[in-house]
MDTraj code that builds the backbone (N, CA, C; nanometers):
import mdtraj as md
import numpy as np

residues = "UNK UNK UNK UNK UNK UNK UNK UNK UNK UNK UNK UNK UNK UNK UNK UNK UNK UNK UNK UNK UNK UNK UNK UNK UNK UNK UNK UNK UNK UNK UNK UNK UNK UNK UNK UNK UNK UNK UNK UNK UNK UNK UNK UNK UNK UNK UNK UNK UNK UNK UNK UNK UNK UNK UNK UNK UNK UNK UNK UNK UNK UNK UNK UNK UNK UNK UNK UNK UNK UNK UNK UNK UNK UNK UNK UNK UNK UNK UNK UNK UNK UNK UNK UNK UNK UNK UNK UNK UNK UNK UNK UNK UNK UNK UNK UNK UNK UNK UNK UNK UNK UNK UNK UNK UNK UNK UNK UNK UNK UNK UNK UNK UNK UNK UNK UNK UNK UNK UNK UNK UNK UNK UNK UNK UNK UNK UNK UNK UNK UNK UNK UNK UNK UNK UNK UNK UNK UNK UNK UNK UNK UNK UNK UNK UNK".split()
xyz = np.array([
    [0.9477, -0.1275, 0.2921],
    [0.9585, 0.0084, 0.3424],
    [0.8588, 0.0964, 0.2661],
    [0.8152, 0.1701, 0.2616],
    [0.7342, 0.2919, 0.2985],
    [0.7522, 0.4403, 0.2359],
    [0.7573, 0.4682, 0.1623],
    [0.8249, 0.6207, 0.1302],
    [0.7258, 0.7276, 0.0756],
    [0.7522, 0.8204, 0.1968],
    [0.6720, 0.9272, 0.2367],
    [0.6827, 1.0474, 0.1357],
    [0.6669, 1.1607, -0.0270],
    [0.6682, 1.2496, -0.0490],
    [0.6386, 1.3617, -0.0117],
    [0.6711, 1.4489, 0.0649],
    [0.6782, 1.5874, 0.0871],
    [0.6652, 1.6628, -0.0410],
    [0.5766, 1.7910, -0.0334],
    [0.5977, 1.8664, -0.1370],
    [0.7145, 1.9051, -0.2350],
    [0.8066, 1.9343, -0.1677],
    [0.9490, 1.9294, -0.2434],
    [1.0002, 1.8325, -0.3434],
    [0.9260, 1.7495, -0.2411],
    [0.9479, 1.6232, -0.3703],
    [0.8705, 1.5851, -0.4318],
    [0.7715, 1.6397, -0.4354],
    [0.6299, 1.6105, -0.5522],
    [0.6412, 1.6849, -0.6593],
    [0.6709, 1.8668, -0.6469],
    [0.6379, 1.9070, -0.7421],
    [0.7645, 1.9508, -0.8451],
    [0.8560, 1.8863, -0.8048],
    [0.9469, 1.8854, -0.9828],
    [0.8641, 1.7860, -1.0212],
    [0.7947, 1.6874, -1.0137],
    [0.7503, 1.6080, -1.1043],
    [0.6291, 1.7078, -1.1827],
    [0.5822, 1.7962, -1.1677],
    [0.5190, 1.8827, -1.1920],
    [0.4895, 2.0072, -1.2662],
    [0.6250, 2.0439, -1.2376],
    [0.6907, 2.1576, -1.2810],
    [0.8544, 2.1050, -1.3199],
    [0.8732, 2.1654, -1.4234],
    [0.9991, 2.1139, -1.4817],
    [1.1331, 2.2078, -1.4268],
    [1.2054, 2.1220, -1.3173],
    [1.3416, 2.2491, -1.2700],
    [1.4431, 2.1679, -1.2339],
    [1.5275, 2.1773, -1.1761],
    [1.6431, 2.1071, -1.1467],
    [1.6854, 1.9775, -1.1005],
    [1.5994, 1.9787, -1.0108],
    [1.5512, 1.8792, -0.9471],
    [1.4818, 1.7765, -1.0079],
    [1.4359, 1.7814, -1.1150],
    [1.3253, 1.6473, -1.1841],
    [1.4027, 1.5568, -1.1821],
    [1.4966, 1.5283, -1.2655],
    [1.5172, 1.4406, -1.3096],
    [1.6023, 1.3336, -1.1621],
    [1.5953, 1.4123, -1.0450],
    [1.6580, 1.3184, -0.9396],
    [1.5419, 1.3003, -0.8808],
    [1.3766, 1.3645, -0.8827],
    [1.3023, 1.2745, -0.8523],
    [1.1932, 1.2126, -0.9230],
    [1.2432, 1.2213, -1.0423],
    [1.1674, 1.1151, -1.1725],
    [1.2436, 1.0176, -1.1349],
    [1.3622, 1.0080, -1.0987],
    [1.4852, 0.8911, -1.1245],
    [1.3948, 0.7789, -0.9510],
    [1.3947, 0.8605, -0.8549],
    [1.3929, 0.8272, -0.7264],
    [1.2383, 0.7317, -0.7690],
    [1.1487, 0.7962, -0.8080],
    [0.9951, 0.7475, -0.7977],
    [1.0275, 0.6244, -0.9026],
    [1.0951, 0.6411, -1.0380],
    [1.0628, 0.5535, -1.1475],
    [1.1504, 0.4108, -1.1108],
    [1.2987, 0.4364, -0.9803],
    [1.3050, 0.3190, -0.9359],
    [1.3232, 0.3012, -0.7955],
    [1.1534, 0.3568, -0.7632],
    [1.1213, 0.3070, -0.6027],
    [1.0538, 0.1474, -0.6024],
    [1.0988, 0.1017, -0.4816],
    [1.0768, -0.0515, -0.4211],
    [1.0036, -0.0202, -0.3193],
    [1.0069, 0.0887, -0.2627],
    [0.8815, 0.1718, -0.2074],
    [0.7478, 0.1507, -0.1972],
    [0.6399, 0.1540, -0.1338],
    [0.5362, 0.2093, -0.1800],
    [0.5290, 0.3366, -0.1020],
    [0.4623, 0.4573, -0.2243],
    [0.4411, 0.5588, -0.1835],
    [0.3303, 0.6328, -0.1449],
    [0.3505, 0.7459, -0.0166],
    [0.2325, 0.7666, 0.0482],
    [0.2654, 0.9102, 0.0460],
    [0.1231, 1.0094, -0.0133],
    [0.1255, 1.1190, 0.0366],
    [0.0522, 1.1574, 0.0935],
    [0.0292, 1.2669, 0.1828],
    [-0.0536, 1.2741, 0.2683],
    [-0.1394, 1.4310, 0.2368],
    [-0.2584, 1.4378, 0.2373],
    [-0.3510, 1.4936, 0.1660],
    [-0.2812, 1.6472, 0.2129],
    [-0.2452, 1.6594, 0.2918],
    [-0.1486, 1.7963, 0.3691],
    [-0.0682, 1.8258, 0.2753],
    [0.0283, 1.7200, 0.2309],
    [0.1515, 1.7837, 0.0779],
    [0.0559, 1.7973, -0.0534],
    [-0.0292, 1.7068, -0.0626],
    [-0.1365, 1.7579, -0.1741],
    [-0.1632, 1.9220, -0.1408],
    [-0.2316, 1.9442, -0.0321],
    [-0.2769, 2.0866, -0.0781],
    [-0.1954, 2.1870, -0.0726],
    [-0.0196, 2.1428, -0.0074],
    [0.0830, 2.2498, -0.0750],
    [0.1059, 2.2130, -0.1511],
    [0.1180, 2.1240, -0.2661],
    [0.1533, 2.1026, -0.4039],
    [0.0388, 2.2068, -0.4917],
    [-0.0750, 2.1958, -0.4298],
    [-0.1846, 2.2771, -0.5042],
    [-0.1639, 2.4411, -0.4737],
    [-0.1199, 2.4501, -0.3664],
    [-0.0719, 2.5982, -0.3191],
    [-0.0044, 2.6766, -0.3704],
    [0.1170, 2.5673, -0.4386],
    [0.2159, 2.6403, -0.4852],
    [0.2188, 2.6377, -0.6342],
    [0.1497, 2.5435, -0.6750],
    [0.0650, 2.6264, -0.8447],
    [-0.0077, 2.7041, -0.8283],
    [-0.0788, 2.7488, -0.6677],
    [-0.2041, 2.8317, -0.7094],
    [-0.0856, 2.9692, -0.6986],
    [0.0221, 2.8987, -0.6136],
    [0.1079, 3.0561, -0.6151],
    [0.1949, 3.1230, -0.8051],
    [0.2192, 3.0025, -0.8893],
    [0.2957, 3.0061, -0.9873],
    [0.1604, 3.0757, -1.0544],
    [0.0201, 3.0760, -1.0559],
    [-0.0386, 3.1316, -1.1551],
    [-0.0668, 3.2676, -1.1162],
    [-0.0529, 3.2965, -0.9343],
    [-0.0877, 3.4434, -0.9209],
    [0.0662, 3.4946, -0.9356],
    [0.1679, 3.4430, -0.9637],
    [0.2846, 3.5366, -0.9992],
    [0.3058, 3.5644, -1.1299],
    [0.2027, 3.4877, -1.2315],
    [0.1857, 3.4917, -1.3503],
    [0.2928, 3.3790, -1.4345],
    [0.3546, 3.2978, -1.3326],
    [0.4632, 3.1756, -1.4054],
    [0.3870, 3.0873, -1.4656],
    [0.2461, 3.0916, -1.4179],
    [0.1514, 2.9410, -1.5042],
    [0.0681, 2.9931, -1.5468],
    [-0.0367, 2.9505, -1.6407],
    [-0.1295, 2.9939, -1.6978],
    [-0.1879, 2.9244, -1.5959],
    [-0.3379, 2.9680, -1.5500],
    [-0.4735, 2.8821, -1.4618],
    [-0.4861, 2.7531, -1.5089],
    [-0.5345, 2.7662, -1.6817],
    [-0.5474, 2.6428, -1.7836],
    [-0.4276, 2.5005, -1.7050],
    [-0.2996, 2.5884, -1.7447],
    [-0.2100, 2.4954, -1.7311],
    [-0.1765, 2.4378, -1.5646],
    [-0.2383, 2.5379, -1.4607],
    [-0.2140, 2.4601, -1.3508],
    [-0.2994, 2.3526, -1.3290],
    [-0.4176, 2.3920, -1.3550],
    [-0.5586, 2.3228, -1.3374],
    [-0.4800, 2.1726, -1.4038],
    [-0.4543, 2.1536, -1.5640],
    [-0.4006, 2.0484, -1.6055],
    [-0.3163, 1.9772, -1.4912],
    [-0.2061, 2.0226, -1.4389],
    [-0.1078, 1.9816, -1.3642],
    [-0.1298, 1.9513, -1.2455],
    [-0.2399, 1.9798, -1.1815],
    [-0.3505, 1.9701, -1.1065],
    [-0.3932, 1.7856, -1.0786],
    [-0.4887, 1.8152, -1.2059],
    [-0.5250, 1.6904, -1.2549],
    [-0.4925, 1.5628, -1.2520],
    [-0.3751, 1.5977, -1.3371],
    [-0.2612, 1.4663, -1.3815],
    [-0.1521, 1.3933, -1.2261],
    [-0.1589, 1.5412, -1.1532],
    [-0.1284, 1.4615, -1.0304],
    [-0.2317, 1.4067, -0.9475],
    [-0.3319, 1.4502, -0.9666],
    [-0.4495, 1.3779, -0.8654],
    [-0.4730, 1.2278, -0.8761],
    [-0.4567, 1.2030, -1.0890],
    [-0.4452, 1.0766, -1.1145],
    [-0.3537, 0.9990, -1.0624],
    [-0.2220, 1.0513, -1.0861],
    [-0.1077, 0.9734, -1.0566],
    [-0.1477, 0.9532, -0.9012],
    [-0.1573, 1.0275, -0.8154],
    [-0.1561, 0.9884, -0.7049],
    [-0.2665, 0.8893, -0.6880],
    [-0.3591, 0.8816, -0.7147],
    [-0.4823, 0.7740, -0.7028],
    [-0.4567, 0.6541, -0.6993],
    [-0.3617, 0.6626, -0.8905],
    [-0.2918, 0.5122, -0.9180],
    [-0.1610, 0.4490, -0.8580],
    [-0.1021, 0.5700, -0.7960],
    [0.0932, 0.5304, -0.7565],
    [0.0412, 0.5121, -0.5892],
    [-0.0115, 0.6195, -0.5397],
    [0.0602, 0.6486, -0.4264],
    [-0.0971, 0.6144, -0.2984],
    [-0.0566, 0.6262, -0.1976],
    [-0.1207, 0.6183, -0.0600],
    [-0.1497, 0.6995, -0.0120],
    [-0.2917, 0.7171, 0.0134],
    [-0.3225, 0.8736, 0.0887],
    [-0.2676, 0.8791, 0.2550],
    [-0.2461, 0.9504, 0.3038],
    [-0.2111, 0.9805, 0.4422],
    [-0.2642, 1.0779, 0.5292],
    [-0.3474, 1.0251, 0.6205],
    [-0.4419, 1.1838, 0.6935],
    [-0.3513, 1.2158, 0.8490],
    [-0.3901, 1.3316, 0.8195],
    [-0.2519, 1.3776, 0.9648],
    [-0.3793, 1.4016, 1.0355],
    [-0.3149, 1.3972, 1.1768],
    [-0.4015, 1.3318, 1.2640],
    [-0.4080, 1.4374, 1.4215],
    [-0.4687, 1.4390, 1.5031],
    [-0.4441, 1.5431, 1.6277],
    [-0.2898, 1.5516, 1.6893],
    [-0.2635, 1.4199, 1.6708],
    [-0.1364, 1.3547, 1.7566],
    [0.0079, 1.4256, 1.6554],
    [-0.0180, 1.4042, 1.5171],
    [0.0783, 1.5127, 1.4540],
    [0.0896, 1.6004, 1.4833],
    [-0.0412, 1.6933, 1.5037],
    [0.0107, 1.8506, 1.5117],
    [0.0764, 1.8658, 1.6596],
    [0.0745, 1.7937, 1.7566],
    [0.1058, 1.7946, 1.9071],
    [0.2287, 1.7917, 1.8820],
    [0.2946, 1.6602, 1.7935],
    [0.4448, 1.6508, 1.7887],
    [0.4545, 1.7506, 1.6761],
    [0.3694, 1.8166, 1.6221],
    [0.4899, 1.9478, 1.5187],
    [0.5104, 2.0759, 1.6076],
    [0.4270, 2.0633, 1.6614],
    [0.4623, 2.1824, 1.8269],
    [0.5137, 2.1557, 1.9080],
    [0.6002, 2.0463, 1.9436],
    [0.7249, 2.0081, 2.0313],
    [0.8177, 2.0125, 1.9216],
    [0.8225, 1.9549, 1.7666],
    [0.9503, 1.9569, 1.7097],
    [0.9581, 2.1103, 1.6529],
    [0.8965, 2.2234, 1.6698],
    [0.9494, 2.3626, 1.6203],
    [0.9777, 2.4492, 1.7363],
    [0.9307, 2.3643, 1.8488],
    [0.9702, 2.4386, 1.9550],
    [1.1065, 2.4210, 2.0310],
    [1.1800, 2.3536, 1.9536],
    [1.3316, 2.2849, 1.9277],
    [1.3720, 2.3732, 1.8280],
    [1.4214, 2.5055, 1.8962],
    [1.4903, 2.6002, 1.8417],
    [1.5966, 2.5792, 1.7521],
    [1.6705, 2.4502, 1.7991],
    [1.7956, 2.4036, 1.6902],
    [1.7492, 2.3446, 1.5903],
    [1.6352, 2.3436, 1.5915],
    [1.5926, 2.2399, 1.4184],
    [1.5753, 2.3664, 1.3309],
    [1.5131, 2.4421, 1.3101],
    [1.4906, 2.5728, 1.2700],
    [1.3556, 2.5095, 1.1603],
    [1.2732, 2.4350, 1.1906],
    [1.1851, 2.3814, 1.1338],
    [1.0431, 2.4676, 1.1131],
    [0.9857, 2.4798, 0.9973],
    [0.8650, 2.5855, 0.9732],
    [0.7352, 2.4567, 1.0101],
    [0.6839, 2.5068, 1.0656],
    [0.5208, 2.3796, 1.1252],
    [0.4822, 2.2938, 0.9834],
    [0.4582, 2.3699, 0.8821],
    [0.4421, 2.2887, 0.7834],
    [0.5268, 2.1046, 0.7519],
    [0.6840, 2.1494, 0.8286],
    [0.8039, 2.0486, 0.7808],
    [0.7802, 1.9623, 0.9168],
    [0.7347, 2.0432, 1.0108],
    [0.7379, 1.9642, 1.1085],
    [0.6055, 1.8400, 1.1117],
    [0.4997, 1.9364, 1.0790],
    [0.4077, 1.8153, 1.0503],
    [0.4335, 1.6874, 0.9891],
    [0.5053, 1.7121, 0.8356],
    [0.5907, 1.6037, 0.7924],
    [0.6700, 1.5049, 0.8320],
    [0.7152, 1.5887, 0.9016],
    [0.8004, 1.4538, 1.0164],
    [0.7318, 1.3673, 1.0741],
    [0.6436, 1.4438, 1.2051],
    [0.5554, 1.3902, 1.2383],
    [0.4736, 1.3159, 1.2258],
    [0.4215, 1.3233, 1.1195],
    [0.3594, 1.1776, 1.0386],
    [0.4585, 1.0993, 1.0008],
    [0.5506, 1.1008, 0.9630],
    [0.6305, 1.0303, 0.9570],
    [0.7041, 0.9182, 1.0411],
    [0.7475, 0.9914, 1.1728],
    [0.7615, 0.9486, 1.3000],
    [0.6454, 0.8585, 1.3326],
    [0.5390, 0.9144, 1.3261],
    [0.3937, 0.8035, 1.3793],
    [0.4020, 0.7037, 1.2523],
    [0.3912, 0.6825, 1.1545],
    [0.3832, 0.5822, 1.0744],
    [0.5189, 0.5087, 1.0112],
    [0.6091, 0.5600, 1.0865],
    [0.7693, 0.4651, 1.0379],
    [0.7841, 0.4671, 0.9169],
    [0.7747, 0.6005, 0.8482],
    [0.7836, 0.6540, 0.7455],
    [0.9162, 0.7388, 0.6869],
    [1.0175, 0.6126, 0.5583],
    [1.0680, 0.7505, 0.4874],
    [1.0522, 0.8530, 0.4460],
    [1.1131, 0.9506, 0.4975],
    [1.0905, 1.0926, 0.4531],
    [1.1410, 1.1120, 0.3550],
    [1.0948, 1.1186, 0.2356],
    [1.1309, 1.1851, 0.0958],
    [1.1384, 1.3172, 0.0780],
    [1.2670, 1.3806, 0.0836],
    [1.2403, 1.5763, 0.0471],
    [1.3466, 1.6135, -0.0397],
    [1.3267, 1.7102, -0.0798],
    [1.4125, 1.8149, -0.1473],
    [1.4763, 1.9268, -0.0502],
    [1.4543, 1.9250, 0.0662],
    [1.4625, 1.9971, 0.1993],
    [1.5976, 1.9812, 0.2782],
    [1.6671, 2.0420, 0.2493],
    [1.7868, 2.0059, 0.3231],
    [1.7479, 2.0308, 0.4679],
    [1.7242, 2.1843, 0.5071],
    [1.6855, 2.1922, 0.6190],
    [1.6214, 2.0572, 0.6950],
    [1.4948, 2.0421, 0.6134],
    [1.3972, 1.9666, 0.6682],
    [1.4709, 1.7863, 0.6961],
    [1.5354, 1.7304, 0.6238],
    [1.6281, 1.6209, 0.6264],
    [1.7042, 1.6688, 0.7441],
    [1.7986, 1.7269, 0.7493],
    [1.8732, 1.7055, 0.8654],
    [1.7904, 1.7435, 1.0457],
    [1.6829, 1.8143, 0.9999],
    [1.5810, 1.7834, 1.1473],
    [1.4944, 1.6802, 1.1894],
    [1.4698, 1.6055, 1.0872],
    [1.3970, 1.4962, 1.0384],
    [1.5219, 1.4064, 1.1156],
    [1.6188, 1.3851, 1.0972],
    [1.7161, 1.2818, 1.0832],
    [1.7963, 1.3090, 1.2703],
    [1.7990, 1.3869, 1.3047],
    [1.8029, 1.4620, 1.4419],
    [1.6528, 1.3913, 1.5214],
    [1.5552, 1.3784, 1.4902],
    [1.4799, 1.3756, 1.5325],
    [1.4383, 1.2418, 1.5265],
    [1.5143, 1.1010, 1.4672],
    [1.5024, 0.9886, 1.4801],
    [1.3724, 0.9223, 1.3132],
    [1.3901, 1.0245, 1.2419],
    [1.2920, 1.0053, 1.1553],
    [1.3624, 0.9565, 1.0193],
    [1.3553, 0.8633, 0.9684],
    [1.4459, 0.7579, 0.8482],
    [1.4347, 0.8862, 0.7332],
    [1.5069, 0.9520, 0.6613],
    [1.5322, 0.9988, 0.5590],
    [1.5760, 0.9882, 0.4580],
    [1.5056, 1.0474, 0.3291],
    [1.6228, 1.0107, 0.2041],
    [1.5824, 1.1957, 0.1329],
    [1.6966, 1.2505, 0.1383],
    [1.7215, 1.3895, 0.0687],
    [1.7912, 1.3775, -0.0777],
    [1.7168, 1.4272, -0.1760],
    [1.7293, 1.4200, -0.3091],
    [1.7662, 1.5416, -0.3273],
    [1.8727, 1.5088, -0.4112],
    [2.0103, 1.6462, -0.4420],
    [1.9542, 1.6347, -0.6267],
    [1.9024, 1.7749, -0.6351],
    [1.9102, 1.8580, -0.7394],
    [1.9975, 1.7892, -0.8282],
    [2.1184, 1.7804, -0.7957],
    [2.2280, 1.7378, -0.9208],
    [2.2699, 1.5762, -0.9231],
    [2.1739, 1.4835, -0.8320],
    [2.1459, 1.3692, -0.8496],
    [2.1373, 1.2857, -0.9906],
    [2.0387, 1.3837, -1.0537],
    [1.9624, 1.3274, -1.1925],
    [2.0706, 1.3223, -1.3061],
])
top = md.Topology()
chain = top.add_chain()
for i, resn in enumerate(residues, 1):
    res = top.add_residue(resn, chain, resSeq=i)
    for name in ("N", "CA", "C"):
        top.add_atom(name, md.element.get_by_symbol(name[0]), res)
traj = md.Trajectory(xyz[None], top)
C-alpha cells in the first residue's frame, strides 16, 4: 500500500504541536511507502512562509525547516505531480455541497482517487469527504501520540 501525506500531516513533523508525536509515531512505523505530491510541498512551504509573516518563525529558521524537509522528502518519500484530470475531479468533488471541501482538499483526494492512494491527514473534515467519496483513508488524531 501506498500512503499519501497531505499538508496536515507533514507539517507537525516540522513544527512542533500536538499532533507530532501521532505523526512521528504514523511515519516512524509506516509499511507504507510514502508519496507527496509537489502541491502539499508548496503548502507546507506556504504555511512557514505564513508562520514567518505572522512573526511565529524567524526566516533563518523557516528556511532551515525548509531544507530538512526537502531532504527528508528526497530520501523517505515519492514525488507526486497532479495532473489536468485532478483538478476536473476537485471541481466535481467541491461542487458536492455536502462535502464542504476547500479545492485545495479536494485536489488531495483526487490524486488520491487516481493513484489508489491512502490519504494521510490531520483533516477531519477532509477524511470524512475523502472516505464518502470512495477514497482509502487514515485520519491521525492529535491525541494519538
Amino acid at each position: 500500500m501506498t500512503a499519501y501525506l497531505d499538508a496536515s500531516a507533514i507539517l507537525p513533523t516540522l513544527i512542533e504541536e500536538a499532533a507530532s508525536p501521532a505523526v512521528d509515531a504514523f511515519i516512524a512505523g509506516a509499511d507504507e511507502r510514502l508519496v507527496i505530491s509537489e502541491f502539499a510541498a508548496a503548502e507546507v512551504a506556504s504555511a512557514l512562509s505564513r508562520l514567518v509573516r505572522t512573526g511565529t518563525l524567524e526566516r533563518d529558521d523557516a528556511a532551515a525547516r525548509l531544507a530538512d524537509f526537502d531532504a527528508w522528502r528526497a530520501a523517505a518519500a515519492d514525488g507526486l505531480d497532479l495532473q489536468a484530470s485532478d483538478v476536473r475531479l476537485a471541481s466535481v468533488f467541491v461542487r458536492r455541497f455536502d462535502l464542504m471541501l476547500r479545492a485545495p482538499d479536494a485536489l488531495h483526494a483526487a490524486a488520491c482517487r487516481r493513484e489508489d492512494l491512502l490519504l494521510v491527514t490531520m483533516d477531519r473534515r477532509l477524511a470524512k469527504a475523502a472516505e464518502d467519496l470512495g477514497v482509502r483513508t487514515r485520519l491521525l488524531a492529535a491525541d494519538a501520540g
